[in-house]
Each structure stands twice: as C-alpha cells, then as structure tokens.
C-alpha positions, 0 to 999 in steps of 0.5 A: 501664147506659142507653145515653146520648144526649149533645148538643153544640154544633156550633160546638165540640163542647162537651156541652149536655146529656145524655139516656137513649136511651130503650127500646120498653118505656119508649117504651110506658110513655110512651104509656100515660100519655098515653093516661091522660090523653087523656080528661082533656084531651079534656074540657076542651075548646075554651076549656079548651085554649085556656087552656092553651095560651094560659098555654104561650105566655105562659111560652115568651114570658116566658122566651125569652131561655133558649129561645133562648140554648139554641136558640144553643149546641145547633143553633148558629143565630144568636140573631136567628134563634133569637128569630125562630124562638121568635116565629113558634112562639108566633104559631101556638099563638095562632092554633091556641088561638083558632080551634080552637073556630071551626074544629072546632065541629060542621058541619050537612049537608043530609039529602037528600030520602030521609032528610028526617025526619032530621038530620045532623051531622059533628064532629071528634073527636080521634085520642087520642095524636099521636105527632110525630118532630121535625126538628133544623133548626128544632127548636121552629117546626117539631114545634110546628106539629104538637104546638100543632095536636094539642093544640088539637084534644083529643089528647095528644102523645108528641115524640120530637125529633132526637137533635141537639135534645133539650135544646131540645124537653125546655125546650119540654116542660118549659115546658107543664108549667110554664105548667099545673101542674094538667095531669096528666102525659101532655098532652105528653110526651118522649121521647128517642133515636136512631132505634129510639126513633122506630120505638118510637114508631111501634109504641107504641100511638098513635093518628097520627103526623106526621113531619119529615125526609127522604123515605127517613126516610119511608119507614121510618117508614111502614113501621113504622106501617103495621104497625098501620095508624096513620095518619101526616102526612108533612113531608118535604124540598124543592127548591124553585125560585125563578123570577125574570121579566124584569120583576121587580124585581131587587135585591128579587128577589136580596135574598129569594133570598139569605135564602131560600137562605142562612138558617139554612145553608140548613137549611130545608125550604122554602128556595130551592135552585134559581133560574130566571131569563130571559136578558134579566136573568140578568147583572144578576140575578147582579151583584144577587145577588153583592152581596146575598151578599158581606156574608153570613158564617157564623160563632156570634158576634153579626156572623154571618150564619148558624152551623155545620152542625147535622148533620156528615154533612150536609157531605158531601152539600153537598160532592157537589152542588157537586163534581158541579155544577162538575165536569159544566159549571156555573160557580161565580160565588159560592165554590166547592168552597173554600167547605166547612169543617169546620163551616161553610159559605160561600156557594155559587152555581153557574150553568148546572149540567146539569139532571141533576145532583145540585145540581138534582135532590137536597136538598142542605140546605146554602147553596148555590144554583144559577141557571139561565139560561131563554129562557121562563117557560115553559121556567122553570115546566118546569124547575122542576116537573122534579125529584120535589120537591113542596114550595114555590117562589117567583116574582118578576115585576111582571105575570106572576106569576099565570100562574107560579104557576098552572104551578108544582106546588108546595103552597106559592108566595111571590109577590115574596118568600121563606117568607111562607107559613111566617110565616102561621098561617092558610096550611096547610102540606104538600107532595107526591111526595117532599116528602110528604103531609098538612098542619099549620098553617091550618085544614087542619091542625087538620082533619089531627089529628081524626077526622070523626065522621057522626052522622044523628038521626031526628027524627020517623017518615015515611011512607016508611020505606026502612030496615026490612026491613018495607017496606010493598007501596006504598013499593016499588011506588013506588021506580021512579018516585021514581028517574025523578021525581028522577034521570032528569029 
C-alpha cells in the first residue's frame, strides 16, 4: 500500500486532506512530463505566458475566498492574514507576466575594436525544468515567488510543497490548470512527501532548483544536486534586527516591531527577532512596545491576532531560546517561559539577554523578540551584523538611517518600517551566510531563472582576420604595435 501524507489542521488536529507519499520513480515520471512540456510552453513565449499567467491570477482572485479558508484550516493563520497573503502572491505574478518580456528581451553588447565586423548579443534563455521545494509558513507567497518568476521566463515547474501544506499548493496547482485548460499537463506540476520526495526531486532530471527552509536543510539538498551538478536558488532563515535610534519616532517604531515579530507566530523569514536600541529611549521604547503587544492574542477565531504553531517540533526550539535567554541574564518584560502552550504561543520579549545566547544567535521562528540596550548606532549596526545571518533588518531613525543601513550586512533593509521589501514586486529578494544565496522577485530573479546565451554575428569580412590559423605575415608583424597603440597608452 502507498504510504500516505495526511494533513491536519494545527489548531485541533483535524484531517484536511490526504496525499501519497509520492516514490523517486513517480517523482521522475513527473519530470519527464514537465520536460514533455517545457518546449510547448517555451514556444509561447513572452505574451503567450503572460496570458497565461495573467487567466491564473484572475482565478486565484475570483476564488480566493476557498484559497483562503483552506490557507485557515491547514497552516492555521488568521483569514486576514491568509487574504494578505493570497493578495501580495497575486501581485507578483502581475508584475512578473507583465515585465518578463521587457526585462529578458535580448541585450546588444559593444564588440570591441577586434571584432568590429561583428555583432553581438546576449539572450535569456530558459533552464527547462525548475524544480521548487516550498516552505509551510507562507506556503503560496513564498514558492510562488519562484514557481511565477519560473514560469515567466519559459520554463516548466515540478512544486514540491512542505508536507504540513500540501492541500493549499495542490488548489494553488489546480487553479493554473483551471484558469488554462489548453496547457498540456506538465506546466506546472506536484508532487507531494516528506523529505526523500524533495531528495527525488533533486536527483530527477531538473534543470535548477530554488529551495526554501533551513540552512541545514540547505545543505542537504545541495548535496543531493550537486550530484549532477543542478544549479540551486537557496532561501534559507533569518535573524533579522531592528535598530531603533534616539531620534526615532518611537510609538511607530514599536508598532512595525510588534507586527514584524509577532505576525504570523513569528513564522516569517524576514520577521524581526532581535531589537537594538540606544540607551536614551530604550525605557520609553519598551513601554511603547508593551502597549503595542497587550492587545496581541494568539488564537483561530476571527479576534485573533495570529494562530497556532504550524510546525509542533518548532515549540521546542522557542521554548530553549527563551529558557537559555532568561536563565543566563536576560530579563522577560513581555510573557515568559508561561508564555509557550501546546499549540500556541503568547508574546515574548526578553530584554539584555547575553550576546551569545541561542535567542540571539539562532532562528527561533517563533513570537518572541529580544531588546538589547546599546550606547551607539555604532555598537547597534555591530551588534547587529554579529550572527551568521545575512537576510534583512529594519532601522528607525528621523536623521541617521542612511548612514545604519550603509553599516548593516544584510540583502534586504525597511527604513522606518517592517517587511516593505517583501510587499514590492520590483525589489529582489535573497540573502547571505546562513540565510543563502540567490534571488526571486525583482528583475534579479527573473534573470535567476534563465540561463545567459552569448551569440557574435559576423557580418561582413575584415581585413585583419585574427581567427584563422591563415593569419596573413602582415597582420602578425602588426599585433605588437596594436597591443601599445590600444593598451600601453
């Protein structure tokens, strides 16, 4: 019998759906499929797909309210934030349809003095089969910033989502099947397991792969593609910092950091985990702060302000941080070790916990936040940069924020906000170190899903041919002047 992949709602455990845990030989028929397909849909090209993709957007919008419902009962978000979600996907695919053509279209390059007789060229041309492991916490804005991008750029895609999520990417894939029924099967495509489904994945004949999760998760999936050399896009965790000047304003200051780190459980990638802020205002930050968080209340009805953990092991690890954070100095100002339930978790803010300490130093994914007080923006940026995180941040500051961000080695920075970059189409998105390599979104990650193709044209003879082995006495009596005549001077 198929070993089964069955999908519950983390709120009561009840059974959302049920998938097979699909095998490498069924993984590989899947890909063979798309491959299948891949010429069909290269061949359409810019304004075909954009048509496509454009009849996707419109259903996922016509029908978002059963996207979202299910986006409720399977990762246990609230249905605001599930719309929110549905909303800045379906933002991204518009963008990527309607400046795919713009932004890949081929590219003239100079020929140089040598090769004046020719011209030259650079086009993008697809990979073929994009291969996308997809994470749980956002599990139709995030892969879709790689599946959308993909299918803009020509290629076809095998989604392999979280096996926490598999019913919302199945509606997700569904709904592009709906929205073109003229597609052959194999545009896009599922399939569905545990983690040796991803590994098949890896191994199955695709072209690239982009990957979002942890770092060690990474790791192995590079791995198993560097096997057969497939190049990989990797979206891996955060720490990210917000650093929050003397001249800030404060009450907006604590109301992005609340949302930053509190939203969605703290289930977010790009999600604030860490505060530094200068002694001056550090009091009157955190009494801004505590009054942001005490309407702040976990839960799955509608008043509810975020929902249950998605992934249970994840628990545990929030429930280290903060024991590690409070039991080597830090003070708990919001909640404490209380605060971590079965299934839910209350706000947590810990202030001054040592700098070594796992609550600093590790993604701890969950709704907790530590401050830590700083004499300088200086020691903040330092502070800051010190973890091997490379992901985003956010800076608040009236005068200075310039100069913060300048400091901060990060890949993505809101100024005197929280997650702004995410929302923007246009903005890449990609980190460093632990957080990964690579970009989706933005033209950047258009250019991250095709492969750069040189093509030199000769047009006409010239009288100093270089590339022939019958090079005239002449021409190499004269390429040592021509080397000081052009370079030596």
């Amino acid at each position: 019998m198929t070993e089964q992949l069955v999908s519950t709602n983390p709120a009561n455990d009840e059974v959302v759906a049920t998938f097979p845990v699909q095998t490498a030989e069924e993984v590989n028929a899947v890909v063979t499929r798309a491959q299948h397909a891949a010429p069909w849909w290269r061949d359409q090209g810019y304004d075909g797909r954009k048509d496509a993709l454009q009849a996707w957007k419109r259903y996922i919008a016509k029908n978002a309210e059963d996207l979202v419902e299910l986006m409720h009962r399977e990762n246990g978000k609230p249905l605001t934030d599930a719309r929110l979600e549905v909303m800045l996907a379906l933002e991204h695919i518009a963008w990527t349809a309607k400046n795919a053509g713009k932004i890949l279209k081929p590219e003239k390059r100079k020929t140089g003095l040598l090769l004046s007789n020719f011209s030259a060229r650079v086009e993008h041309a697809p990979f073929g089969v994009v291969g996308v492991i997809g994470p749980w916490n956002y599990p139709i804005f995030t892969p879709n910033g790689s599946i959308a991008t993909a299918l803009a750029a020509g290629n076809t895609v095998v989604f392999k989502p979280s096996e926490y999520t598999p019913a919302i990417a199945k509606w997700y894939v569904d709904a592009f099947a709906a929205a073109n029924p003229e597609a052959p099967a194999g545009v896009l495509s599922l399939v569905t397991g545990f983690g040796e489904t991803g590994a098949a994945l890896c191994r199955a004949g695709v072209d690239k792969l982009a990957f979002t999760g942890s770092a060690p998760t990474g790791r192995k999936v590079m791995a198993a593609c560097a096997e057969s050399l497939v190049p990989v896009v990797m979206e891996l965790g955060g720490k990210d910092a917000a650093i929050v000047a003397e001249d800030a304003d404060l009450a907006k200051a604590a109301e992005a950091i609340a949302f930053g780190a509190m939203g969605n459980s703290g289930q977010t990638c790009v999600g604030i985990e860490r505060v530094y802020v200068e002694r001056p205002v550090r009091d009157a930050f955190l009494e801004e702060l505590k009054a942001q968080v005490k309407s702040i209340k976990p839960g799955s009805d509608k008043s509810s302000s975020y929902g249950p953990m998605t992934m249970p092991s994840q628990i545990a690890i929030v429930r280290r941080h903060v024991d590690d954070a409070l039991s080597s100095g830090g003070t708990a100002v919001i909640g404490g070790r209380d605060s971590i339930g079965e299934r839910y978790i209350e706000p947590v803010v810990i202030l001054d916990p040592p700098h070594t300490s796992s609550a600093i130093q590790e993604e701890t994914f969950g709704p907790t936040l530590t401050v830590t007080t700083v004499e300088s923006l200086d020691e903040a940026v330092k502070l800051a940069n010190d973890t091997p995180f490379g992901l985003a941040g956010a800076v608040f500051s009236k005068s200075r924020a310039d100069e913060v961000v300048d400091g901060l080695e990060t890949s993505q920075v809101s100024v005197n906000s929280v997650l702004g970059f995410a929302g923007m189409a246009a903005l890449p998105l990609g980190g460093k170190g632990e957080s990964g390599f690579g970009r989706i979104h933005g033209p950047e990650g258009l250019k991250e899903f095709t492969r750069p193709r040189a093509i030199a044209t000769q047009n006409y003879a010239a009288p100093i041919n270089l590339l022939t082995f019958g090079r005239k006495p002449w021409v190499v009596r004269l390429l040592p002047r021509m080397i000081r005549w052009i370079h030596a001077r």
